[in-house]
N, C-alpha and C positions, 0 to 999 in steps of 0.2 A: 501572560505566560502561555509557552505552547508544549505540547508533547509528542511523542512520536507515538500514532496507537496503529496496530496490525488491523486489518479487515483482509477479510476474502476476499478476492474480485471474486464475482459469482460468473464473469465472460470467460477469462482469460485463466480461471482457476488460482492464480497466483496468491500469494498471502502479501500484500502491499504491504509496507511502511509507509505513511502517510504523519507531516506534522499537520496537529488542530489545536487550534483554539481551543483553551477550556470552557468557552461558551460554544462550542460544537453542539454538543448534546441540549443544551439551552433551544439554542434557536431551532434548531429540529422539532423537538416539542412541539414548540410554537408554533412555529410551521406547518405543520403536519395536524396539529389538532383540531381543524373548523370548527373554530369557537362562531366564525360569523353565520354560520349554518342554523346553530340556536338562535342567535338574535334576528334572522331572517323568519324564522316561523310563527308569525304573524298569528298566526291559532293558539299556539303555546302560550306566546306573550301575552295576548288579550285573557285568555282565560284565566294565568296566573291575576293578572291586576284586577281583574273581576273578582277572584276569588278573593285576594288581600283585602280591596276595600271592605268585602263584604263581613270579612274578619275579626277589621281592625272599627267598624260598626258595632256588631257585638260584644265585644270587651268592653269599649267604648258606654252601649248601654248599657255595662253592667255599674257601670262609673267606675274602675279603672284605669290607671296608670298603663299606655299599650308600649308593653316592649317586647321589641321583634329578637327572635334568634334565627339567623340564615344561613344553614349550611351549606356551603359550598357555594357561594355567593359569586366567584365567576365574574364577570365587568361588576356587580355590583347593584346591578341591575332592581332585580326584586327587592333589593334591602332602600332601592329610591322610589318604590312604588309604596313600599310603606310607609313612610315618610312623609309622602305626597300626598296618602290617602289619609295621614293623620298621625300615625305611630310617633308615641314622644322619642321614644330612643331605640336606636336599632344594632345588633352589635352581628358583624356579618363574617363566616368564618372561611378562610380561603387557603388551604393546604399548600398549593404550586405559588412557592415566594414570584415570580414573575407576575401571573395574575393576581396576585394579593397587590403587588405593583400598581398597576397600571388600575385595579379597583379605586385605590387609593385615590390616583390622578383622578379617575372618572368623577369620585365620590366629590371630592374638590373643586373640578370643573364647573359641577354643576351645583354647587351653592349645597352641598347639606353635610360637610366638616364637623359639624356641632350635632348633629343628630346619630351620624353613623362612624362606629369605628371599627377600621379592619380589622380581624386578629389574622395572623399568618400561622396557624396552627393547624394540627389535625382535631377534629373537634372531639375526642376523647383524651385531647390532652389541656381542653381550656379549662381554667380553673372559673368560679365561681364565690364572691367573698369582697371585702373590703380592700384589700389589696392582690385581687385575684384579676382577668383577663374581662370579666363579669362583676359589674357591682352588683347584680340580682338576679334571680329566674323568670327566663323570660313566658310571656302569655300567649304569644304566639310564635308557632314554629314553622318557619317558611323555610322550605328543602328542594331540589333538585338532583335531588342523588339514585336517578332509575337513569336504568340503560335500556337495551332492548328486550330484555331479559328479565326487567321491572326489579332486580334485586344483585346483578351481577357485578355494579359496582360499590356492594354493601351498605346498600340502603338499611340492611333489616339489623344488622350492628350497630350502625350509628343513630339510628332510630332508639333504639333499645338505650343505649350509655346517654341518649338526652333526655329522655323520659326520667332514667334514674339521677342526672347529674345537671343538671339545665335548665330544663322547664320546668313550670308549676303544673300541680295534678290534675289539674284541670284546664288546663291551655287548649286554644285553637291551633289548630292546623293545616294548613295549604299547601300542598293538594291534602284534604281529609282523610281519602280513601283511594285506593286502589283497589281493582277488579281483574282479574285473571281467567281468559276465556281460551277454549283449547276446541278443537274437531278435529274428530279422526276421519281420516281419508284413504282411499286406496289411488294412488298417484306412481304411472308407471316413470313418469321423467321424473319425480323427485325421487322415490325409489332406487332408481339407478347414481344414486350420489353417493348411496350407503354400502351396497352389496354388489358386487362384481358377476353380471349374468353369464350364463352360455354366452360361447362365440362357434360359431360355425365356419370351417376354412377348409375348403375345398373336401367338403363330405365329412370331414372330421369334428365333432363335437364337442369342445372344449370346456369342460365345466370346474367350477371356481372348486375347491380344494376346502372335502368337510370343516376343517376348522375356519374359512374364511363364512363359510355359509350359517355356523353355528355362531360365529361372533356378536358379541352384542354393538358393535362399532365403535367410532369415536364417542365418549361422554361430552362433549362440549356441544351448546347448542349452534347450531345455523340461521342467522341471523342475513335476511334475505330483504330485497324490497317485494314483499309479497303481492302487491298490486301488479309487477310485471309478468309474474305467474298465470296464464289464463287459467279462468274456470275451468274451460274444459280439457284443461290437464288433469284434473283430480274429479276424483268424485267422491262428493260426502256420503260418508258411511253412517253418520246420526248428528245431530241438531248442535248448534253453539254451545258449549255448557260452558255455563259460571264453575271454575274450576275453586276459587278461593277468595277472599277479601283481605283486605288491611287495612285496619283504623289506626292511621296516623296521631288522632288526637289521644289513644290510648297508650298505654306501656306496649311496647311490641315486643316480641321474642324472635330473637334469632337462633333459635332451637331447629331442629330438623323436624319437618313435619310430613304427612300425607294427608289426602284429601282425595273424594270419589265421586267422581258423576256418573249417575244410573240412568241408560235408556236404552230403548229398544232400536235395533238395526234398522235403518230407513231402507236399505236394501241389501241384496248377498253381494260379496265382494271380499277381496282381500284386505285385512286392516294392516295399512305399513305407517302409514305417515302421521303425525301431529301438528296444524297448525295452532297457530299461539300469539294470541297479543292483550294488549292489557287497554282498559282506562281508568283516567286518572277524575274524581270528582271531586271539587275543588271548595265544594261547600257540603255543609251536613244533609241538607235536603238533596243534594244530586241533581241541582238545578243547572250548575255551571261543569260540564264535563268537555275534556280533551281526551279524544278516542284516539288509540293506535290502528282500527279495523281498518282491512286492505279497503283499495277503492271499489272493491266490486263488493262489495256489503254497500254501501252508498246507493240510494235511488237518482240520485246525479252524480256519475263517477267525476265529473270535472268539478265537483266541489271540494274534492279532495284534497287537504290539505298538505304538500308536498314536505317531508322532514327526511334526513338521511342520520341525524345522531338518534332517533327513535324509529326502527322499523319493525319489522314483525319476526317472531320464531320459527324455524320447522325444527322439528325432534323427533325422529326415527325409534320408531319401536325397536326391543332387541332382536325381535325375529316377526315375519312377518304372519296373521295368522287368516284362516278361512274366518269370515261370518258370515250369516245367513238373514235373511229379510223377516225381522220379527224377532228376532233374538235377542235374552236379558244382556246388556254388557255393561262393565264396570271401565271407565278409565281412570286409571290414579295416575294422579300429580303428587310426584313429592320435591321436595326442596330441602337444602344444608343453606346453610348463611349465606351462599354466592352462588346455585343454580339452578337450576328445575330439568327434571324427569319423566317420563312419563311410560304408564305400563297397561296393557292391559288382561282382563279375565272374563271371562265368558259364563262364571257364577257368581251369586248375589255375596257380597261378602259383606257384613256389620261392622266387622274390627278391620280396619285395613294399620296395619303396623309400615312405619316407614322401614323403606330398605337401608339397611346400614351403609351400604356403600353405593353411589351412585354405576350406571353399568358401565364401562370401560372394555376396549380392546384387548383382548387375547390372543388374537393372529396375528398381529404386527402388521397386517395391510393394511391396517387403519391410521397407524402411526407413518406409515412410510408415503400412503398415497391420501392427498387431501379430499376434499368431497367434489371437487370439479375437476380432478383426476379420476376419480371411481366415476364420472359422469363421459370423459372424455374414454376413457379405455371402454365403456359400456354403448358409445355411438357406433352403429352398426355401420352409417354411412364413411365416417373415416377410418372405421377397420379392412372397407371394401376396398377404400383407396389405397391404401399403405399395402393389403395384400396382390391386389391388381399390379401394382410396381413390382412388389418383390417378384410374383408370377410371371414378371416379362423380362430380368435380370437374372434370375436363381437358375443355376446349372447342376447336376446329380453330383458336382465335382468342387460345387461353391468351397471355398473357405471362408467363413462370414464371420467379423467382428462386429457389436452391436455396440453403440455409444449413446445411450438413455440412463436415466434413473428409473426402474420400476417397469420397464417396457416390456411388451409380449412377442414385441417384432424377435428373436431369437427363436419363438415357439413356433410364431407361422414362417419364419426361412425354415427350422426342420420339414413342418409338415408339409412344405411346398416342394421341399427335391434336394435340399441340402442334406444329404448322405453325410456328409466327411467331417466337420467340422463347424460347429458353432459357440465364439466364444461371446463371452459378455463380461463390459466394463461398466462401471457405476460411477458416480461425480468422483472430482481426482484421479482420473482417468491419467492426465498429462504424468503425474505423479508415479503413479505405476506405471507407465510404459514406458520411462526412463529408467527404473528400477527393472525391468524386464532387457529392457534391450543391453545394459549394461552391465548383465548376470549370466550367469550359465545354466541360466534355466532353460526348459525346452519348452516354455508357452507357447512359444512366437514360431516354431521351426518351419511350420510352413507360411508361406508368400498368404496373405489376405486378397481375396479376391474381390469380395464384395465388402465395404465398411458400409455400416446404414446404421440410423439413428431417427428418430421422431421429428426434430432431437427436441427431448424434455431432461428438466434437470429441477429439482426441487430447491436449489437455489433461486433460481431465476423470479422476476420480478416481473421487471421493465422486459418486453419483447425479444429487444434484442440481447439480451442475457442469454439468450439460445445457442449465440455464437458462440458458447464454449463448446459445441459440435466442431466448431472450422478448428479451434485451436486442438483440440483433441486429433484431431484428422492430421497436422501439422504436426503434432509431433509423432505419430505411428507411419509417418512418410515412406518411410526404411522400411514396412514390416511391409509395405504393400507389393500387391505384383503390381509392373510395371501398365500393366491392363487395366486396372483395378475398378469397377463401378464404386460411385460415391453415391449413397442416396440418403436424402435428398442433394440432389446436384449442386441446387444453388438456391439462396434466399434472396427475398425482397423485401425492402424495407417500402410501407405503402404510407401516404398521409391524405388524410380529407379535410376540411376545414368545416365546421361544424358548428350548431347552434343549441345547446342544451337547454332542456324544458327548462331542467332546475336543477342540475349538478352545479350551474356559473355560481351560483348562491354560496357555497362552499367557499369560495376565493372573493368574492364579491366584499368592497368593503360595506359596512352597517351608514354608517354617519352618524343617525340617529336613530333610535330606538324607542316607542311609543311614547316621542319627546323628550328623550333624554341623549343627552351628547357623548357618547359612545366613541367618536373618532380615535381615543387614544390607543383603543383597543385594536382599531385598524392600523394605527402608525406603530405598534410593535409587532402587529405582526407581517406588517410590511419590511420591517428592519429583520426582522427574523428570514422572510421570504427570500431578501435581497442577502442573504449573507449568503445561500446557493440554492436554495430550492427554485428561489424563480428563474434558476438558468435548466432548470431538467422539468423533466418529462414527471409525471408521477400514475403509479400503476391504477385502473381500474376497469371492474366488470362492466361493460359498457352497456350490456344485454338489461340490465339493473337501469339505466338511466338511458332514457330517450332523446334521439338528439335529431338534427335535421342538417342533411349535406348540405352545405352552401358551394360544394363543387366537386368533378369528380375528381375518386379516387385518384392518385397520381403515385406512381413508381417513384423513389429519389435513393433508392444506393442500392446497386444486385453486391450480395455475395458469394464468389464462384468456390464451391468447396469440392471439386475437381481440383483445383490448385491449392498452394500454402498460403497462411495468411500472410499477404504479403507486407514489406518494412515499410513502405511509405504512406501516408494517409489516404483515403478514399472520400468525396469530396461530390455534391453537388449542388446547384443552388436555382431557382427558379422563381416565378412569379406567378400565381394564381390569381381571379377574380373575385374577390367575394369578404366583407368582414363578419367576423367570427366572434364567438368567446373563445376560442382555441381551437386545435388541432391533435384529430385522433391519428394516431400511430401506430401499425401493426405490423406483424410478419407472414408471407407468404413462399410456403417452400415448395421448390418443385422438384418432386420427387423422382418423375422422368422427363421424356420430351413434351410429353401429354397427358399426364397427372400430376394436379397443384390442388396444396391443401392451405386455406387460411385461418391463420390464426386472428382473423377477424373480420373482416365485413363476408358474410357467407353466403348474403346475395346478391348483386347487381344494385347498386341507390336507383329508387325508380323516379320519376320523374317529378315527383314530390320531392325528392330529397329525401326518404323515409328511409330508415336502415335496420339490418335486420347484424346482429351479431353474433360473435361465437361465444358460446355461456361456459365452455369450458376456460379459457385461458384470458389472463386482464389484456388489456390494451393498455396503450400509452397514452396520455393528456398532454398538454402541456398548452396550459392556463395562459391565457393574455390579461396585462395585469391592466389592464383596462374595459375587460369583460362586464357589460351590466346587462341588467334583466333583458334589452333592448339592443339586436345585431346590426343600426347604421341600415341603409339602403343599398347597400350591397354593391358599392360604383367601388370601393376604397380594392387597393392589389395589397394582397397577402406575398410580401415577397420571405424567399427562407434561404441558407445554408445552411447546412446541414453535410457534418464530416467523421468519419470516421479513424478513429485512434487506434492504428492496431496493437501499440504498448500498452496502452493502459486498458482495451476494448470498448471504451467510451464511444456515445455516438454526441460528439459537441453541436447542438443547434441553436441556428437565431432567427427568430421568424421579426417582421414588422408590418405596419400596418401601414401605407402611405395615401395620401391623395394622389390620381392619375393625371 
């Protein structure tokens, strides 16, 4: 059965009709979820199976009947380590009916039907009883329900409802314990994610607007690969604190809590920043631990064990405050069932009472611009750029239309010379200026001189999603003078062919899994991939994951935004040297004849292949489905097409990989 479902084009503005498949949304999931990501972390893995055996030994010598309960059991995986390590019966609980699927398969494949049975439920809805989901309570509880945030996919609920309705009062636990460690930092680049600094334009001093400055920011936390963060971006304000614990093997509460760690100032400095990650200890003694600490806590950072579904926190204080070298300070952590906070005071407090309500946005800038928007509008170097253009285009007579989400480019065309005339349009731009030109309104009365745009658009994903600048431009054709500057002039679509430390991992099938046959999990989400993800690109922070050019940069489509977009498709196709896991994709605008800003590679690939990235805006991927840990010798030709759709604003690519 199919449907007809609307979406936005986020290019072309349009509201599409499109028929899908009612497994549309299915295989997206799937798709999109790097399940092979956990089974690739080789750290994770061993430590769980370390800690089960050593588990299901305990029970064991206590004599014993060992029955596992596993929530969220996922391929199935842990619920075969126990099994293997001796558990008489294991009952393993898998919410997403696809993975409870192909669990199933797995559990089958591999010979242990009779030991373990899936349940496809939420696990506060399995029953327990003779004719229940559960013929008993289990002795040990084997879970996997932390995110980055150690609690953000309701570990501490489902924790809680098995203790009460599940397990025995006295059951083992894997992971036993979790630990929660926090340091406050003064860090001028992460800083600038949160709060919108002064800008300086042309002697003019433009400061962010009391309420943005008093805002507490977004409540959600930022979840970052903290290892690409160098040290000395930040500087520790005082030592690692143990923030809180959780004993898995106990009744846990999912109640709202706070929690305080007391020390003194290691030095004066501004207190902005919190980082944040957790470990997990997998046995009662804390002998077998899986750490989330960045690689720069590591005395060998290349031992670092690489994961992208568990990375590390940063949390923004509500305001940022002075401290001093030698001073008492208090940081509290607090948490509600799904996230953590954190505050700080500069007197000894006994009673720390949780905050009722987590902090949240009050000026709306936080809602409207994301945190590598508050980073991107706060770079000095591309504000120099964008006003350098406008300073060699802007006349005392401009009429200027601005076509951004969010942008300040309207502020500095006034403060540059634009007397007359400055308007500003926001996404749906096409929408209104149909409605304008077709009214007897006087918005439009005078001719546009100058249109300029970033262009940013809080839709936008994938790169070229920007291009809802060209169609914006196309449709206010009529309002312009015939004169008119466009800036940026014209974009480029750039591609490198590239070698990832460890993002291939993500897409990379498993096979097997510390001996267990795993493939089926790879074959659905191969069939998921193939029903369209594996024909696109898919968005990410590249700056986050290290990669290595296997060749240079290459140009493959300008788009001239001096002209309309035009009816027929745009098209070109080529052959590079070099095999890859895939190919990065980016946008380059240029904004005059002699100022280009990129939205991704920021410096020259030096000779190594090394690259350096733009941390404000994602890039485009797009995976070869033959990608493994290991790039070939580099003889094989990368050839591509690569074409542009101006109906639909799609960019359709096909890369291959040939012998020469």
């Amino acid at each position: 059965m199919k449907t007809f479902c609307g979406r936005a084009n986020p290019t072309t503005g349009a509201l599409d009709w499109v028929e899908e498949s009612e497994e549309y949304d299915y295989h997206q999931e799937i798709a999109r979820s790097c399940y092979a990501d956990m089974l690739h972390d080789k750290d994770r893995n061993e430590k769980y199976y370390q800690g089960i055996r050593a588990a299901v030994s305990r029970v064991k010598a206590r004599g014993e009947r060992v029955v596992v309960l596993d929530i969220g059991t996922g391929t199935g995986l842990l619920s075969m380590m126990a099994v293997t390590a001796g558990a008489d019966y294991c009952y393993a609980i898998e919410v997403f009916k696809p993975m409870a699927t192909a669990a199933t398969c797995i559990v089958e494949r591999n010979g242990f039907s009779d030991k373990i049975k899936v349940i496809n439920k939420h696990s506060t809805e399995v029953t327990v009883g003779p004719d229940g989901d559960m013929q008993e309570r289990a002795n040990i509880l084997v879970t996997e329900l932390f995110d980055t945030e150690l609690i953000g996919e309701g570990a501490l609920p489902s924790y809680e409802h098995a203790h009460m309705h599940l397990v025995q009062a006295d059951c083992e636990a894997v992971p036993h314990r979790a630990t929660v460690y926090a340091q406050l930092v003064e860090s001028d680049m992460l800083w600038k994610w949160s709060q919108l600094q002064p800008i300086e334009v042309d002697g003019n001093k433009l400061l962010p607007p009391p309420a943005v400055v008093k805002c507490a920011g977004a409540p959600s936390v930022c979840d970052i690969q903290l290892s690409q963060v160098p040290p000395e971006s930040f500087t520790p304000l005082g030592p690692i604190c143990t923030m809180f614990r959780v004993d898995f093997s106990k009744q846990v509460s999912s109640a709202a809590q706070s929690y305080t760690a007391q020390f003194k100032a290691q030095t004066s400095g501004r207190a902005q920043v919190v980082l944040s990650w957790w470990d997990i200890d997998m046995d009662p003694d804390g002998s077998i631990v899986c750490t989330m600490t960045p690689s720069w806590n590591y005395s060998d950072p290349h031992t670092y064990p690489w994961r992208d579904h568990w990375m590390q926190s940063v949390y923004f204080l509500p305001a940022e405050k002075n401290v001093s070298e030698g001073e008492e300070l208090n940081l509290i952590g607090s948490h509600d069932d799904y996230s953590l906070w954190y505050g700080l005071t500069h007197s000894v407090q006994n009673d720390v009472k949780v905050a009722t309500f987590r902090p949240c946005c009050t000026c709306q800038a936080h809602l409207v611009w994301t945190r590598p928007r508050f980073g991107e509008l706060n770079d000095e170097q591309r504000t120099e750029s964008y006003v350098n253009a406008l300073r060699s285009i802007l006349k005392p007579d401009s009429v200027c239309l601005s076509v951004s989400d969010g942008s300040l480019l309207p502020i500095f065309a006034h403060l540059l010379g634009s007397k007359k005339k400055t308007f500003k349009l926001l996404n749906g731009c096409v929408y209104l200026v149909y409605l304008y030109i077709y009214s007897d309104l006087i918005f439009f009365t005078l001719q546009i001189s100058v249109l300029m745009g970033e262009p940013y658009f809080s839709t936008s994903l994938l790169p070229w999603h920007s291009l809802f600048f060209w169609y914006c431009r196309t449709a206010v054709a009529q309002l312009l003078h015939p004169s008119a500057t466009i800036l940026p002039r014209a974009a480029t679509l750039y591609i490198v062919a590239v070698e990832f430390r460890d993002l291939w991992r993500i897409r990379a099938p498993c096979g097997t899994c510390e001996g267990f046959d795993v493939s089926p999990m790879d074959e659905m989400i191969q069939r998921s991939l193939d029903y369209r993800e594996s024909l696109e690109a898919e968005p990410h922070p590249l700056w986050e994951y290290p990669c290595h050019a296997l060749t240079k940069p290459r140009p493959v489509l300008t788009f001239d935004f001096t002209q309309c977009v035009p009816e027929q498709p745009v098209n070109s196709d080529g052959t590079v040297r070099g095999r890859c896991h895939g190919v990065a994709l980016w946008m380059e605008y240029q904004l005059t004849e002699d100022i280009t800003v990129s939205m991704g590679l920021t410096k020259p690939v030096s000779e190594e292949g090394a690259c350096e990235w733009n941390p404000h805006r994602k890039q485009g991927v797009f995976f070869f489905r033959s990608a493994r840990e290991t790039s070939g010798d580099g003889r094989e030709d990368l050839s591509y097409n690569l074409t542009f759709e101006p109906h639909t604003g799609d960019i359709k690519m096909d890369f291959s990989i040939t012998e020469p």
